[in-house]
N, C-alpha and C positions, 0 to 999 in steps of 0.2 A: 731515781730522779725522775718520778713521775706527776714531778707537781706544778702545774703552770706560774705560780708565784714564784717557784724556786726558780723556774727556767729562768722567767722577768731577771731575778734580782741576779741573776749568771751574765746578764746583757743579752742574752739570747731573743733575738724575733722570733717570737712563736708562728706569723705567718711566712717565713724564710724554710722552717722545717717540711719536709714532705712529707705529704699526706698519707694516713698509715692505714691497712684494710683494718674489714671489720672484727669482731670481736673472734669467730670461730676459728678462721684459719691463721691466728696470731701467730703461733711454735710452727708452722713451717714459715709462714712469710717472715718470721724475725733468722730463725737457720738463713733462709736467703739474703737476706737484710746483709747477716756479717759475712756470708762466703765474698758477696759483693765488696766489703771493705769501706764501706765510705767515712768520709773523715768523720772523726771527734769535732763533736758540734762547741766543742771548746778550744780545743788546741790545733785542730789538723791533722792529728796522725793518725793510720788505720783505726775504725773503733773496731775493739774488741766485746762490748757490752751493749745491747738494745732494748729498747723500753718504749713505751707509746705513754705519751703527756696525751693527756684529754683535757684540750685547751678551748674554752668558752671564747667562742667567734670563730674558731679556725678548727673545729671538731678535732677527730684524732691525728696526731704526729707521731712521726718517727722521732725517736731520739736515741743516739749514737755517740759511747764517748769509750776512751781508750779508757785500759784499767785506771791511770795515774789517774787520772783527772773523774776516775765514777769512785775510787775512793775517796778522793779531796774535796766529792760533794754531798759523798754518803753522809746523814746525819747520824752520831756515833754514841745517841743515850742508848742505854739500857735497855733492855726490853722487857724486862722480869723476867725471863724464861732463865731458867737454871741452867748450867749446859749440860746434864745431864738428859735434862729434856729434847732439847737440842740436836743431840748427837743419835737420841732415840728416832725423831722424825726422820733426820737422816738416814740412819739404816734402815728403815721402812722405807722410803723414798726409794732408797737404793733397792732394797728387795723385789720391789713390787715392779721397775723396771726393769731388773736381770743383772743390772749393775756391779761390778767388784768393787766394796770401798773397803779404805784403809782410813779410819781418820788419825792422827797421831794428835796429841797432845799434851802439853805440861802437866795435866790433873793427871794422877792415879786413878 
């Protein structure tokens, strides 16, 4: 939910949101972002998920929503990717940071 349009059409004041750093140090200051907890910029309750809107007149935002509410705004077409492919990127993702993953799924 990094889309100043979507934010609008959520009711969200894009200049209510706080001001988010710049581009480099995003993956630490988004870790600090959620130890911090601050509300779901929809509902209120802890967010669990951060994201930076790059909103025209009010540069970049923080944006913070708990899982319920960054799934119920995730948009849910398709992407073309196979999930074969998918699950490929992943376990490279995972390799190349040290990571243990399991993915389970329905497909064989």
């Amino acid at each position: 939910m990094e889309d100043a349009d979507q934010l609008r059409s959520l009711g969200v004041d894009l200049s209510a949101l706080d001001p988010a750093p710049p581009q480099t140090p995003r993956w630490d200051a988004g870790t600090e972002r959620l130890k911090a907890r601050h509300p779901c910029l929809l509902c209120g309750q802890p967010s669990s998920a951060v994201g930076i809107a790059h909103t025209p007149g009010h540069g970049r935002r923080w944006v913070g929503t708990c899982m319920p509410c960054l799934v119920a705004t995730t948009p849910s077409g398709r992407t073309g990717v196979s999930l074969t492919d998918t699950l490929a990127v992943l376990r490279e993702a995972a390799r190349e940071v040290g990571a243990v993953l399991k993915i389970i799924t329905d497909e064989a």
